[in-house]
C-alpha positions in Angstrom: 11.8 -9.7 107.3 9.8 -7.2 109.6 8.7 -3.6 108.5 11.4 -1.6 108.1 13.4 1.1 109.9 14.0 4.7 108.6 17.8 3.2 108.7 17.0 0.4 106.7 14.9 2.7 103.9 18.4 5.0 103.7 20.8 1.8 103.1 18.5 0.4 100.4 18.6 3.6 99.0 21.8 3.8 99.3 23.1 0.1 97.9 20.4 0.5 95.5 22.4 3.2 93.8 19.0 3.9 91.6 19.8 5.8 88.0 18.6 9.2 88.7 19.2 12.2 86.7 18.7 16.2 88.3 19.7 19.4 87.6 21.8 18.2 84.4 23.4 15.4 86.3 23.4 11.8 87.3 22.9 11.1 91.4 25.5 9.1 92.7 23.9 9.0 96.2 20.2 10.3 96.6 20.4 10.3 100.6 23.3 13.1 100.7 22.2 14.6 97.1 21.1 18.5 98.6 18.0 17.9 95.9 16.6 14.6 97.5 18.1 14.2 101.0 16.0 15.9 102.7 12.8 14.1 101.5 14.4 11.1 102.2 14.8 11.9 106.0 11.0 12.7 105.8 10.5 9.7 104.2 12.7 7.7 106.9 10.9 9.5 109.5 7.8 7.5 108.5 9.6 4.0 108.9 10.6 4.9 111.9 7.2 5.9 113.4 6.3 2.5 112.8 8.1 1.6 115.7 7.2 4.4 117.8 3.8 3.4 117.8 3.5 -0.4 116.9 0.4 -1.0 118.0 -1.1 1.4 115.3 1.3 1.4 112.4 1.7 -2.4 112.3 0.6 -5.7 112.3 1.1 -9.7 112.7 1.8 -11.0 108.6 -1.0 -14.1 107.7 2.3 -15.8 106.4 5.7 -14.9 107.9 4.1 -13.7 111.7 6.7 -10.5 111.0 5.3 -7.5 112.2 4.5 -5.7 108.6 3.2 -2.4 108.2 -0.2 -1.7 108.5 -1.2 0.4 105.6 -0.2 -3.0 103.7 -3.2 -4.7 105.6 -6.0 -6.3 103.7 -9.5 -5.5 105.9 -11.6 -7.9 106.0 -14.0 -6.0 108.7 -15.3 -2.0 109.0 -13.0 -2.4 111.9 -9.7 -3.0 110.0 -10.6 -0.6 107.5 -10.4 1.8 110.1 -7.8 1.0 111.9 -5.8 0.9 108.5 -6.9 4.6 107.5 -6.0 5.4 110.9 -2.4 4.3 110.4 -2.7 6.0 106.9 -4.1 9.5 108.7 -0.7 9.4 111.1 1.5 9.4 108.5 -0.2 12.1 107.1 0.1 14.2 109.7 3.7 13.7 109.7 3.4 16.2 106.8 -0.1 18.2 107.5 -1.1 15.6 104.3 1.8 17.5 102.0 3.5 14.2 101.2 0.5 13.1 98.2 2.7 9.8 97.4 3.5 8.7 100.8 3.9 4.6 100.9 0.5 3.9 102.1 -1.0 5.2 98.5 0.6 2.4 96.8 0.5 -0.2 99.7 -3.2 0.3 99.5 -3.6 -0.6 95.6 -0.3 -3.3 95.5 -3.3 -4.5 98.3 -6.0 -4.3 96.0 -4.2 -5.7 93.1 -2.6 -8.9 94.7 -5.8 -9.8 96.9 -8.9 -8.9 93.9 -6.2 -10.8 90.7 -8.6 -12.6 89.0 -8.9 -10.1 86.0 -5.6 -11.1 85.4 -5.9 -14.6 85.1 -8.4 -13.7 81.9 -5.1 -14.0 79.8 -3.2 -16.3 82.0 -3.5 -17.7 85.6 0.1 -17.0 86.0 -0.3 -12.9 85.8 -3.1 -13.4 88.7 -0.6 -15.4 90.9 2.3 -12.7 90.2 -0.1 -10.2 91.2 -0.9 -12.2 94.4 2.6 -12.9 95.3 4.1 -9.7 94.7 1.8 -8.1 97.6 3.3 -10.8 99.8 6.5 -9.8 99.0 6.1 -6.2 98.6 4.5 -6.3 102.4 6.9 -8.2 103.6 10.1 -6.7 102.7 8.6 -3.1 103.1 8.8 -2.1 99.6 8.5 1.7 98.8 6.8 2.0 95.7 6.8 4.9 92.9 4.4 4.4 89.8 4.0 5.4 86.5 0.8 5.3 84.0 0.8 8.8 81.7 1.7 8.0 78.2 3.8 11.5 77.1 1.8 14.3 76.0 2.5 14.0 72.6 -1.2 14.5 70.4 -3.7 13.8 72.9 -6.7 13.8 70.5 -4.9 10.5 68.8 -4.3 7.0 70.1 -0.8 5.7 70.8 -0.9 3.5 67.9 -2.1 6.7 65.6 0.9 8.7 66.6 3.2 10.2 64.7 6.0 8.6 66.8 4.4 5.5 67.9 6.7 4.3 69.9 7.8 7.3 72.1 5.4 5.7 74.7 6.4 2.5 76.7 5.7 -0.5 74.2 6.0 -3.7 74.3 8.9 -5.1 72.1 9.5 -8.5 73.0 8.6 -11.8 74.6 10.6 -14.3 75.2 11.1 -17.8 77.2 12.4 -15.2 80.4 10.0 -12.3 80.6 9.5 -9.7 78.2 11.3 -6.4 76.9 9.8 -2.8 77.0 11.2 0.0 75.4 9.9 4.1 75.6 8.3 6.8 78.2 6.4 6.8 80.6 5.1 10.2 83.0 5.2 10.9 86.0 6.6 9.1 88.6 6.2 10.7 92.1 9.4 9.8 94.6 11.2 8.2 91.3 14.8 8.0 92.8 13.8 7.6 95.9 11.8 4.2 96.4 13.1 0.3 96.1 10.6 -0.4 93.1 8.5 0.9 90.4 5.1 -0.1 89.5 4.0 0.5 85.9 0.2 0.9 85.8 -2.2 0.6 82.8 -2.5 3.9 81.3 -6.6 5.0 81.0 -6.5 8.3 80.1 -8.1 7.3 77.1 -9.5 3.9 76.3 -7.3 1.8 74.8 -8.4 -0.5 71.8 -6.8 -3.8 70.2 -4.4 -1.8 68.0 -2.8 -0.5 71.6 -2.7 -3.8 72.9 1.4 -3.2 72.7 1.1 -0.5 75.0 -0.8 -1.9 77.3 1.2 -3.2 80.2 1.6 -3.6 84.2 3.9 -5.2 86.1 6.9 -4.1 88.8 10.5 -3.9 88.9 13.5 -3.0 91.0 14.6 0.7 90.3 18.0 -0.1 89.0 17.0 -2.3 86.6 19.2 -1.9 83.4 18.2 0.6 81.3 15.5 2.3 83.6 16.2 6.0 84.2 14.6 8.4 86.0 14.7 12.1 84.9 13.4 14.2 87.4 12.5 17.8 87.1 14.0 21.1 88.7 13.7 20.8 92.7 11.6 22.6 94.7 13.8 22.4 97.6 16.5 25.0 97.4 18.5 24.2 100.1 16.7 26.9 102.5 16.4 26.0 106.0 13.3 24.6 107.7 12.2 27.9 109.2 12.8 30.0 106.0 10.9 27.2 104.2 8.6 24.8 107.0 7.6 22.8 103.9 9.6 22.4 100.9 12.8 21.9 103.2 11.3 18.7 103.9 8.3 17.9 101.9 9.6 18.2 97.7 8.6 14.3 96.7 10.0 15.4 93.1 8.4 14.1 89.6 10.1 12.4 87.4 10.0 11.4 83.4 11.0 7.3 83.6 12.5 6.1 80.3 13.0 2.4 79.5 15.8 1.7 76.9 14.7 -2.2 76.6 14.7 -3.0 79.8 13.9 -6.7 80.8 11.0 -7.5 83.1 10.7 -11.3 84.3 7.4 -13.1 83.9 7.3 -13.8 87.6 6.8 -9.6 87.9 4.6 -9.1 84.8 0.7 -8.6 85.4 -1.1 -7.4 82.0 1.0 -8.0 78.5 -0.5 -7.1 75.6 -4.5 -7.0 76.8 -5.9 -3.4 76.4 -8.8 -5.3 77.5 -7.4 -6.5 80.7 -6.0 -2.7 81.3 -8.9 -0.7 80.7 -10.6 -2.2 83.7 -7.5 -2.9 86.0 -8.4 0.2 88.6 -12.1 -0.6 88.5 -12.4 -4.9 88.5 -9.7 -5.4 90.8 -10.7 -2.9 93.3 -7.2 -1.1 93.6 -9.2 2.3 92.3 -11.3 2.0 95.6 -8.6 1.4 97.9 -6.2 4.6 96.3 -9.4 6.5 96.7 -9.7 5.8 100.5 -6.5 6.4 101.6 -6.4 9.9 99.4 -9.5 10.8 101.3 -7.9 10.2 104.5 -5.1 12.3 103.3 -7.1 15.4 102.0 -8.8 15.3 105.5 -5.5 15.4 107.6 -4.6 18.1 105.1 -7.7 20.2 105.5 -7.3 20.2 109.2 -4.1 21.6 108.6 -4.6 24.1 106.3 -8.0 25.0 108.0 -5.4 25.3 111.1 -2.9 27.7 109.3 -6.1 29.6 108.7 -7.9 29.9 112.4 -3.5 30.8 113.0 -3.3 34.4 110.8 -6.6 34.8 112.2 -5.7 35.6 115.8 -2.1 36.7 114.8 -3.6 39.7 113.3 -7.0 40.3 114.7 -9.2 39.8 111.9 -11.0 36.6 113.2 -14.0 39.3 114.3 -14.5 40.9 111.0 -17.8 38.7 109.2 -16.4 38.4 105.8 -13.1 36.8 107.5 -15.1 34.5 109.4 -17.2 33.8 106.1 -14.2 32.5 104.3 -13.0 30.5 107.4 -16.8 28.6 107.3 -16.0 27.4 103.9 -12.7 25.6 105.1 -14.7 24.2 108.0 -17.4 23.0 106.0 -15.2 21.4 103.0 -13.5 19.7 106.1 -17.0 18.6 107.6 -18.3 17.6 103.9 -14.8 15.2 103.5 -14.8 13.1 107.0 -18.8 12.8 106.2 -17.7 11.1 102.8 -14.7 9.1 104.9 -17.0 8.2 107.3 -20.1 6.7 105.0 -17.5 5.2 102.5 -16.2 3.0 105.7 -19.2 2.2 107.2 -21.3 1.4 104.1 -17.6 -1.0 103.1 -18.8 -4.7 101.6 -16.8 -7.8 101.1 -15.7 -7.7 97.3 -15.2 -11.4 96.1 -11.7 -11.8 97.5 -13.0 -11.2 100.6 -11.6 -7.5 101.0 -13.7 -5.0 103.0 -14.1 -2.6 100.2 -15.0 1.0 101.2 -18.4 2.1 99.2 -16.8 3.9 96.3 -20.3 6.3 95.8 -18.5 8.2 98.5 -14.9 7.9 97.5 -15.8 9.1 93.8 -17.7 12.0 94.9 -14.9 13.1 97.5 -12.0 12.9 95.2 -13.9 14.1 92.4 -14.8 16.7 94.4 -11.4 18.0 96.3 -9.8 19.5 93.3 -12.4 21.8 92.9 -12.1 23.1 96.1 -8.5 22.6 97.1 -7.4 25.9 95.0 -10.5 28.1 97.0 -8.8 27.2 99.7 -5.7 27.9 99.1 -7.4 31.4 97.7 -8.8 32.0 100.6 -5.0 31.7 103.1 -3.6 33.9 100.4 -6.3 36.5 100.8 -6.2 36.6 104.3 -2.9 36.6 104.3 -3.1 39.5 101.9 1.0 41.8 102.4 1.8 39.8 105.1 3.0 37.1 102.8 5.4 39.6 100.9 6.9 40.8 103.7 8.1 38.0 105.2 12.1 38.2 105.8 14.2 35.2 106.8 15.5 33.7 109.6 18.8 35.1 109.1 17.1 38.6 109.4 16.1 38.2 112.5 19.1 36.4 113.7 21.2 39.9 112.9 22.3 41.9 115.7 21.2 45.6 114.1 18.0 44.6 112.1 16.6 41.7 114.3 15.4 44.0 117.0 13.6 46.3 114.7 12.1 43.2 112.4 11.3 41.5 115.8 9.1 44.6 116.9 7.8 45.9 112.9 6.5 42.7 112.6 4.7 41.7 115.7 1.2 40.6 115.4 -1.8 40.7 118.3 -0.4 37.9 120.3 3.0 37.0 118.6 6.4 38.9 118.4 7.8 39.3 114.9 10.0 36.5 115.2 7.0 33.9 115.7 4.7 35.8 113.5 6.9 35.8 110.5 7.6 32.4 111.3 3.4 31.9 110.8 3.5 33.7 107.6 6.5 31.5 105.9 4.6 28.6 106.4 1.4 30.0 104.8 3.7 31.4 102.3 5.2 27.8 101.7 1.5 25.9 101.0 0.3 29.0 98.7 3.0 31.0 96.7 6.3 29.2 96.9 7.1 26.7 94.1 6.4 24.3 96.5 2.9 25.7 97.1 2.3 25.9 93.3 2.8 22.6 93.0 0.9 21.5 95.6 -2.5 23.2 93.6 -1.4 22.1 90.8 -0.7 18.0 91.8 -4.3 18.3 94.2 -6.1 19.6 90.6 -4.9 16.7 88.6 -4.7 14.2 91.3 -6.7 11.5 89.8 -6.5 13.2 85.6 -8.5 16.5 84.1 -11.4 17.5 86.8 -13.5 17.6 83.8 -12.8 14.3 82.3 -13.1 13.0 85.9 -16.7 15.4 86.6 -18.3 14.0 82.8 -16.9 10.3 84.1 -19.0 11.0 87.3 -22.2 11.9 85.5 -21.8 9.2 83.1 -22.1 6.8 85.7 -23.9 8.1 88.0 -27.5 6.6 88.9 -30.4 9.2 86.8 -33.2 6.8 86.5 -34.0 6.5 90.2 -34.8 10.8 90.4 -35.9 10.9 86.9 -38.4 8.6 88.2 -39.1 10.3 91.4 -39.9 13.4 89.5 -42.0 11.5 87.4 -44.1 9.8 89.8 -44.9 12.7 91.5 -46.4 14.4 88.0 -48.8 11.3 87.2 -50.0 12.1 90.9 -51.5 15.1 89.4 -52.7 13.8 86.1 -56.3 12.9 85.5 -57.1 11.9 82.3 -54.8 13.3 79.4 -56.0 14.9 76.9 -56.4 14.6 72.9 -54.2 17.1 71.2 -55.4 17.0 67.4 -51.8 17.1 65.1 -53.1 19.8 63.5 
């Protein structure tokens, strides 16, 4: 079948009838559940804008001749890798790059994964097929994705198998002539309830070794699956309206703890089983790491622009935009913005053929950029609350304003240089919405850990970064100035 419509995502959902768990109770229909509905229109609204705009968002399938989404393309020039960013950057903006699990994150890797298999055919040819078949179906029945690869936070400084309840994590427990059985937990599935299937990753958080070999599994399975449950936490969406709340009304993708209670997955859908070998360098061999990495670039830039946008906004609304220290902290936004799209731009157009023959963005600019971002994601967000300083305490609601005795005097209180208090307020919930709101909080929080602990991630970089080149620089330059070196006596 074709890429889907926003219609068609909602009655999946909807027939799905996925086993989802909020606020101390079981869904029984995520598209009307006040908790999830409104992320699912959000989430429709991208389907449908593949329509809107075909010639961007989609493309003619290899196999079927379908029209299938474009973020599901594999590029096999600079130009396609473009032209798939591109699709990825206008969903973005659907969002101001809010939405950090839209489709086109896992599109990109189920890409990756299926295209770059051979690491899986180390244990058996048939987990390198799955992977290559389950892109061609995943792209061309549209599949919405949610993943899982955190092992619970039980005793970090131990491995899985050296726990003290070794088998809280997701374990293998048994094969058979079918497929296999898992049992345990697994963190922390972004858009759990609310996406056809779940990917299970290989956890890396730590090296595994041969005595984790049972924990270390990938493969993919429908989301109501026997025995699979999603347990999502509190939502961020209270039920506000859009204006009172621009982003969390819409926005809340919701986490969510997935617990397996021996759940069956078929060989045709199993990838790794049983290799810690084979999992520790999924991400990396296969390329899916690199392709992730690209479209979360393309992401953080659509959301800089829009935060950088909110900025320039209180600016003119109240007439600090000619004081130097205001202008100060907006040339920090502008030049994290400029410093991204130059790493976007050199990780395209330095892209190689991997041996698939997948146009594979240069990761040297990928790794730096998404190392990077989380350092400098929470000074911007520093910098909108500053400048927003009391103007994002005071911010009433749209039911204020809508009342015949206060309105007026809210309306005129609150005006800024250009803007009455109506629109001005209006200005100020939004920055209020990406900075102090739970919604906000989360936002930091998610953008910090995006891809694990900046400092695991920052010693990861150095590790592998390339010394000897400027070591030796350094060093040829100093025998420039040597002449003969002289004796020193031990003495």
């Amino acid at each position: 079948m074709p890429a889907k419509t926003g219609a068609q995502y909602i009655e999946r959902l909807k027939k799905a009838n996925n086993n989802i768990y909020i606020h101390g109770e079981r869904v029984e229909d995520v598209t009307e559940h006040p908790a999830l509905k409104n992320v699912v229109k959000s989430m429709a609204r991208l389907y449908d804008l593949q329509y809107e705009k075909p010639d961007k968002m989609l493309y003619t399938s290899p196999t079927t001749g379908d029209k299938v989404g474009m973020t599901f393309l594999q590029p096999k020039t600079i130009e396609d890798l473009i032209q798939r960013r591109e699709a990825m950057q206008e969903w973005a903006r659907t969002s101001g790059g809010m939405m950090g699990r839209s489709p086109d994150y896992l599109n990109a890797e189920v890409m990756a994964m299926g295209m770059n298999n051979s690491l899986f055919a180390e244990a058996d040819p048939m987990f390198a097929e799955n992977a290559r078949k389950y892109y061609e179906y995943a792209r061309e029945n549209d599949i919405s994705l949610t993943h899982t690869l955190i092992h619970p936070q039980v005793n970090r400084a131990k491995a899985q198998h050296e726990q003290k309840d070794a088998n809280v994590a997701l374990h293998l427990v048994e094969k058979n002539k079918d497929g296999i059985i898992v049992d345990g937990i697994r963190l922390l599935a972004t858009q759990g309830g609310i996406t056809d299937e779940l990917m299970v990753f290989p956890s890396t958080v730590k090296k595994a070794g041969e005595l984790d070999d049972p924990y270390s599994l990938a493969f993919a399975i429908p989301n109501n699956t026997k025995g699979l449950k999603f347990l999502s936490r509190e939502s961020f969406d209270y039920g506000k309206s859009e204006w009172d709340h621009p982003l969390s009304s819409r926005f809340e993708e919701g986490d969510a703890i997935v617990s397996f209670e021996n759940v069956f997955v078929p060989w045709e859908r199993v990838f790794v089983c049983g290799n810690s070998s084979v999992c520790n360098r999924t991400f990396r061999e296969t390329n899916a790491v690199v392709h992730m990495s690209h479209q979360v670039i393309a992401k953080n830039v659509v959301k800089t622009e829009f935060l950088l946008g909110v900025v320039l906004n209180i600016m003119d609304a109240i007439g600090i935009d000619q004081f130097q220290h205001v202008q100060d902290k907006g040339t920090e936004i502008m030049l994290t913005l400029e410093t991204i799209k130059s790493h976007l731009y050199r990780a395209e157009h330095n892209a190689k053929l991997d041996s698939s023959g997948t146009m594979t963005p240069d990761f040297e600019a990928l790794n730096a950029a998404r190392t990077w971002y989380p350092r400098v994601y929470p000074r911007m967000i520093e910098i909108l609350r500053v400048l927003g300083a009391s103007g994002l305490m005071g911010i009433p609601t749209e039911a204020d304003f809508t009342h015949e005795e206060i309105g007026p005097i809210l309306n005129r209180g609150l005006q800024g240089k250009n803007l009455d208090g109506y629109d001005r307020t209006q200005l100020f919930r939004l920055a209020w919405d990406m900075t102090m709101s739970a919604f906000g909080s989360r936002q930091m929080h998610y953008e910090y850990y995006f891809f694990g602990d900046p400092v695991r991630m920052g010693m990861a970089f150095f590790e592998g970064y390339e010394k000897d080149k400027y070591k030796g620089y350094v060093q040829d330059f100093l025998d420039q100035t040597k002449t003969k070196k002289p004796h020193f006596s031990s003495n």
